[in-house]
C-alpha positions as CSV (number, residue, x, y, z in Angstrom):
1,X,-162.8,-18.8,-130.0
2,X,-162.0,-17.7,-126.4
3,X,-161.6,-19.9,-123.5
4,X,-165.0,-19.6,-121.3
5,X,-164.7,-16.0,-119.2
6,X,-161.7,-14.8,-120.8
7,X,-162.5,-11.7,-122.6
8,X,-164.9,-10.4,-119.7
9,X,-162.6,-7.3,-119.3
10,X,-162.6,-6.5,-123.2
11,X,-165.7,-5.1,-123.1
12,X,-164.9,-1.8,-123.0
13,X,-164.2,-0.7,-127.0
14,X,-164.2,1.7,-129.3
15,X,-166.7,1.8,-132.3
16,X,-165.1,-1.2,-133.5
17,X,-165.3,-2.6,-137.2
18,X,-165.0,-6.2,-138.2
19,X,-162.4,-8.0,-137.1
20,X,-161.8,-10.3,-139.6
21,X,-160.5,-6.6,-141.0
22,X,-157.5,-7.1,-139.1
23,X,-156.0,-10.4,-140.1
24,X,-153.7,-10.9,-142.9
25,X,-155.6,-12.8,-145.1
26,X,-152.3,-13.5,-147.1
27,X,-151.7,-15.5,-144.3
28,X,-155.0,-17.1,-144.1
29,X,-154.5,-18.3,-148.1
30,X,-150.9,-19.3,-147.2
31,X,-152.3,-21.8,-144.1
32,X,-155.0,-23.3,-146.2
33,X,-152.6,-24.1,-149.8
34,X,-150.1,-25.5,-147.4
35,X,-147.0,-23.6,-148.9
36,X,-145.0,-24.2,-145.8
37,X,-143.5,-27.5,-147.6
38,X,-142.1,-26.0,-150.6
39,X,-140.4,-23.3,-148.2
40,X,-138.7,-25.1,-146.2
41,X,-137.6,-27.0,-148.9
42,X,-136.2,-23.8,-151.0
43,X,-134.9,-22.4,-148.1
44,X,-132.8,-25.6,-146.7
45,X,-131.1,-26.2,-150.3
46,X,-130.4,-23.0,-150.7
47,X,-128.3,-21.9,-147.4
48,X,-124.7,-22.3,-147.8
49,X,-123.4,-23.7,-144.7
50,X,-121.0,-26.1,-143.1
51,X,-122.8,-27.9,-140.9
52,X,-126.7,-28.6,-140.0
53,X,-127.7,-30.6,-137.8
54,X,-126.2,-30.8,-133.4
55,X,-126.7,-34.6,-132.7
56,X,-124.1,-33.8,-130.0
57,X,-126.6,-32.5,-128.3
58,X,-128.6,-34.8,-127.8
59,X,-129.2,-35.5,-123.7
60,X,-127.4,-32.0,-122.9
61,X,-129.2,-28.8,-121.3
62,X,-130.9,-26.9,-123.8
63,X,-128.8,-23.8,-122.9
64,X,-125.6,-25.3,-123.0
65,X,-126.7,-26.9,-126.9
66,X,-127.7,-23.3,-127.9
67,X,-124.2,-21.3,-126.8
68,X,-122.6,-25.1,-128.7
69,X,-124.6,-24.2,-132.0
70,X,-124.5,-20.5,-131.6
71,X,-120.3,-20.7,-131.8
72,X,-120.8,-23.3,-134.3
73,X,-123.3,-20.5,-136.5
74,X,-120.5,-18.4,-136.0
75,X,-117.5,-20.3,-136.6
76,X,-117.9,-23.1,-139.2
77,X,-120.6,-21.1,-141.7
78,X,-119.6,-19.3,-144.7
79,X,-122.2,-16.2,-146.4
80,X,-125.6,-16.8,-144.2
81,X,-123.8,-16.6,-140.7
82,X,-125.5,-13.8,-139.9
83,X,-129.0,-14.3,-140.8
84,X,-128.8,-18.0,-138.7
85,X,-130.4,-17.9,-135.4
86,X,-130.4,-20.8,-132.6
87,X,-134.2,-20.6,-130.5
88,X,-135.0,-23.2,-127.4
89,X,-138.7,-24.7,-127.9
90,X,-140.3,-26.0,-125.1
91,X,-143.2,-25.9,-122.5
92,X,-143.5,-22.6,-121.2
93,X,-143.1,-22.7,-117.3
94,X,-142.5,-20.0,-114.3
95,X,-139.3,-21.6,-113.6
96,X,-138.1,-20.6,-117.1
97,X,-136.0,-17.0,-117.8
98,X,-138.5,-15.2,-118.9
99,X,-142.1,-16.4,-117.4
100,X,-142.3,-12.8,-117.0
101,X,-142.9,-12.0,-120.9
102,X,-146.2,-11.4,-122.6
103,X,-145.9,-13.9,-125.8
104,X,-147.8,-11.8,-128.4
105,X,-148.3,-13.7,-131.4
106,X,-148.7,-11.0,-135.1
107,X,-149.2,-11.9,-138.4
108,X,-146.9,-12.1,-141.4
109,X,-148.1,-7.7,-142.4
110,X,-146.9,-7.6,-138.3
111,X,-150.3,-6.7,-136.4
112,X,-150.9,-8.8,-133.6
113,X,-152.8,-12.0,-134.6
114,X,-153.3,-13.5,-130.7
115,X,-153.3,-17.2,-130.1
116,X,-157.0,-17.7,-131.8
117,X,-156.5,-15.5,-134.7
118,X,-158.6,-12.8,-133.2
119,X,-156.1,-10.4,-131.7
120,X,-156.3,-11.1,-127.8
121,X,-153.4,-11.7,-126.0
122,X,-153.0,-13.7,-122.8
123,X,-150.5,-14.3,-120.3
124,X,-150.8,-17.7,-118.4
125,X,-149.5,-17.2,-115.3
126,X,-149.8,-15.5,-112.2
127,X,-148.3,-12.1,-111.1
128,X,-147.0,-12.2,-107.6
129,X,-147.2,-8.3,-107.0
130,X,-144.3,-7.1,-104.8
131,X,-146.4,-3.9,-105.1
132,X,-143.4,-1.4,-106.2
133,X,-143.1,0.4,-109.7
134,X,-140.8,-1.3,-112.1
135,X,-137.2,0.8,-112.1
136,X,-135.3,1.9,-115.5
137,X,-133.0,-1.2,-115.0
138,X,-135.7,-3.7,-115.2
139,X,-137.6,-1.9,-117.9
140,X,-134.7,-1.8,-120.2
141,X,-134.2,-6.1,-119.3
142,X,-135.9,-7.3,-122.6
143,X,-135.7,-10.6,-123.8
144,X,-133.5,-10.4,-126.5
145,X,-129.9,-12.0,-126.8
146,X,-127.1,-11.1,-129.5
147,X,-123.8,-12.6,-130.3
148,X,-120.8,-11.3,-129.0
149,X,-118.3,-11.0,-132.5
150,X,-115.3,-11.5,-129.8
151,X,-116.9,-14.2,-127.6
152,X,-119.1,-15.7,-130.0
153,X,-121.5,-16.2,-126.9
154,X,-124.9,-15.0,-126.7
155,X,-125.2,-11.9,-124.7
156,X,-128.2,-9.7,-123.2
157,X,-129.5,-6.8,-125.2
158,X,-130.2,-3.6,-123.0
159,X,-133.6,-2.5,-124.7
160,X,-135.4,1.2,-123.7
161,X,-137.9,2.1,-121.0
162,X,-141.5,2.7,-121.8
163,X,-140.7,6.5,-121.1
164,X,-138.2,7.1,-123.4
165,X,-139.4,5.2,-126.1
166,X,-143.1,7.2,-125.9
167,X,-140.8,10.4,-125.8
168,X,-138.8,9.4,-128.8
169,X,-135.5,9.8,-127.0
170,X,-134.5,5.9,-127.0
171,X,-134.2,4.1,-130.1
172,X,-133.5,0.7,-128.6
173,X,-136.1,-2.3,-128.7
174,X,-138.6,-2.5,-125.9
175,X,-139.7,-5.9,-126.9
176,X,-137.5,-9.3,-127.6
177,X,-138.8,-11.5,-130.5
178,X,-138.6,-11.6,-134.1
179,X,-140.7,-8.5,-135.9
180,X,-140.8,-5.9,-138.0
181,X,-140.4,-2.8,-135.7
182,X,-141.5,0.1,-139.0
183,X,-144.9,-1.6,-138.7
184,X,-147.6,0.5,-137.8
185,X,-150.9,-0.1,-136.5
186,X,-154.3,0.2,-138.0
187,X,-156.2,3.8,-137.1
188,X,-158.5,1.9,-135.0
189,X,-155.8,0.0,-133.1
190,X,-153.8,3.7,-132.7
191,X,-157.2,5.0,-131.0
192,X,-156.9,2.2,-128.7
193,X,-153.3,2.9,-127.8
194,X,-153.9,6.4,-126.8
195,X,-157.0,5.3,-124.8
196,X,-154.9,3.5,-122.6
197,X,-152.0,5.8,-122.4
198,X,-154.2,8.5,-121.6
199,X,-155.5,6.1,-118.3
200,X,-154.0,7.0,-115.0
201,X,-152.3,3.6,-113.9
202,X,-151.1,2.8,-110.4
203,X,-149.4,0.6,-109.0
204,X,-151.0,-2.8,-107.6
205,X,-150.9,-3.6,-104.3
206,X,-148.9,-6.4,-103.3
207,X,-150.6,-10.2,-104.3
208,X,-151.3,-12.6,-106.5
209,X,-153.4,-11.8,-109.5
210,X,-154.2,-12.1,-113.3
211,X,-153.1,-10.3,-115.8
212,X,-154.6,-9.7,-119.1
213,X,-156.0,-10.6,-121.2
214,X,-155.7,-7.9,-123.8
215,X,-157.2,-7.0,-127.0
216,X,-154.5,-6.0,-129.2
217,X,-157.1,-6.4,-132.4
218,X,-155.2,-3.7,-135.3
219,X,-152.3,-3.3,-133.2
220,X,-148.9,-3.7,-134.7
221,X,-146.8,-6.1,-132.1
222,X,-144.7,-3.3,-130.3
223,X,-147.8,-1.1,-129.5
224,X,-149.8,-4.1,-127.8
225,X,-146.5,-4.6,-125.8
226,X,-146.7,-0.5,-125.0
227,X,-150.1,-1.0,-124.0
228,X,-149.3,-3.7,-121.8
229,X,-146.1,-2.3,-119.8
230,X,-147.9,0.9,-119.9
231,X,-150.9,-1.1,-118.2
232,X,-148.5,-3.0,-115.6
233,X,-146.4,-1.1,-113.7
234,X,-145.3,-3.0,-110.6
235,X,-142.4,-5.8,-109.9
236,X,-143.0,-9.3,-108.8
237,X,-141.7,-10.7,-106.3
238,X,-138.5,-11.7,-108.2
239,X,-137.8,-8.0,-108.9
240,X,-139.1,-8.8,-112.7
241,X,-141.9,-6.4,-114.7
242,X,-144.0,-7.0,-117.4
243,X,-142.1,-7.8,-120.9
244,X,-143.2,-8.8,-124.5
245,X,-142.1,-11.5,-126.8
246,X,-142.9,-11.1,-130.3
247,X,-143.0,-14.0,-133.2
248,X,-144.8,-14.6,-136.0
249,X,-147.9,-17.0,-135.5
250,X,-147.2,-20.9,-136.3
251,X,-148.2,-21.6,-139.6
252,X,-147.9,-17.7,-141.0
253,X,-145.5,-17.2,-144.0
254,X,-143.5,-15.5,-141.9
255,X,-143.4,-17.6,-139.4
256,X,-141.8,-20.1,-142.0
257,X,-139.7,-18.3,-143.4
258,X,-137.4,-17.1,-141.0
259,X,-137.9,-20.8,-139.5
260,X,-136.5,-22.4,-142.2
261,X,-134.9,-19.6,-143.9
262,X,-132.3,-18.8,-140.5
263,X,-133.5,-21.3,-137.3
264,X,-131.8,-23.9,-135.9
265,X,-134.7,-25.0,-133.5
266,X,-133.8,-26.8,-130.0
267,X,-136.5,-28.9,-128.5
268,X,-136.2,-29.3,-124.8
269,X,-138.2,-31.5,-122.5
270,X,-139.9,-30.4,-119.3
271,X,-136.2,-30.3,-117.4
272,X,-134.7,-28.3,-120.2
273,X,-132.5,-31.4,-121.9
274,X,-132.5,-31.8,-125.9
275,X,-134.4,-35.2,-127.1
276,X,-134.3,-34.3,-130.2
277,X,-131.1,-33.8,-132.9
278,X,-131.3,-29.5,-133.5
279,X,-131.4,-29.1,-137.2
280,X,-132.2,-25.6,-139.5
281,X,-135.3,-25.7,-140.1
């Protein structure tokens, strides 16, 4: 269920069928025969690699452990190099890089699952407005990272504005995340998409508000993230607009797999230092 209040702003819908319509109940099966064991099992005996597990860094910043095993991914493994990726875990906070992204958690078929299984998304924190429109340079600063073949550091990925990805004329993620991007949403969740890009939207004034939350029920991932940016068009006061982070919802099949199948996972405290030895999986 919803925390008290929070879907006050949902009530405007379409004709709207049963929800329980839009999860993947593939997923639903997977979470209650508690499958997740025997993948991670298959996946870990199965990956050819030279090392797996960082107990060096145990007491170091999480960001300096993730460009260590990033090199390592790159360096020391053999056939599965490429399909390995390093991801920080921790307590989401404003301080962090990317406060300013919209988590939006999807199934394993890729529509949006939100945190309760029921399609609504939420972002926790406060917008401090600047009150100006978001500019190309900040649209196109998505979270995403890629390794460097030269450097074998992690560097940013330049992703496309909400413009020209609605026009077709930018092929280039608009979201960071881990999804499926040919996955396309249900007819009602299309309907709702059009709804809201057909809505005038200005800019807010300058302040302190909340965003959200949004019903994404239907949606694949990447059009509840074009709903949102399309939704919130001003800057905070860092200079930073609206972005989406897309990943599979914990305990999806999905969601396992590519944990176990090409993770090494970084846990990191409250101050950003690793307590715990990184392993895949």
């Amino acid at each position: 269920g919803h925390p008290p209040g929070a879907v006050a702003r949902l009530g405007e819908t379409l004709d709207e069928p049963d929800r329980s319509l839009f999860v993947d109940q593939s997923d639903v099966e997977f979470m209650k025969l508690g499958k997740a064991q025997e993948i991670t099992d298959t996946r870990i005996r199965k990956l050819v690699i030279n090392k797996d597990s960082w107990p060096e860094c145990l007491n170091m910043t999480a960001i300096a452990c993730k460009e260590k095993v990033d090199y390592d991914i790159m360096t020391l493994n053999t056939e599965v190099h490429h399909t390995i990726r390093s991801v920080i875990i921790d307590k989401r906070t404003e301080q962090q890089r990317w406060y300013n992204a919209v988590a939006i958690p999807i199934w394993s078929n890729g529509w949006v699952s939100g945190r309760y299984g029921d399609g609504v998304v939420y972002y926790d924190f406060f917008w401090n407005s600047a009150g100006v429109e978001v500019d190309d340079d900040e649209e196109r600063n998505i979270p995403l990272t890629e390794i460097d073949p030269e450097s074998h550091l992690p560097v940013q990925v330049s992703g496309s504005t909400l413009r020209d990805h609605l026009h077709g004329i930018d092929n280039r993620p608009i979201a960071g995340g881990h999804y499926d991007p040919t996955v396309r949403s249900t007819e009602f969740g299309k309907r709702k998409l059009e709804r809201e890009l057909g809505t005038d939207r200005e800019v807010a004034e300058r302040g302190r508000r909340r965003l959200g939350p949004w019903d994404c029920a239907g949606m694949s991932g990447i059009d509840c993230c074009l709903m949102i940016k399309h939704e919130i068009r001003d800057v905070d006061e860092n200079h930073h607009g609206i972005q989406c982070y897309l990943d599979y919802k914990t305990g999806t099949r999905k969601y396992y797999e590519q944990q176990y199948n090409g993770r090494v996972r970084i846990f990191a405290d409250e101050n950003g230092y690793v307590t715990k030895v990184p392993v895949i999986g």
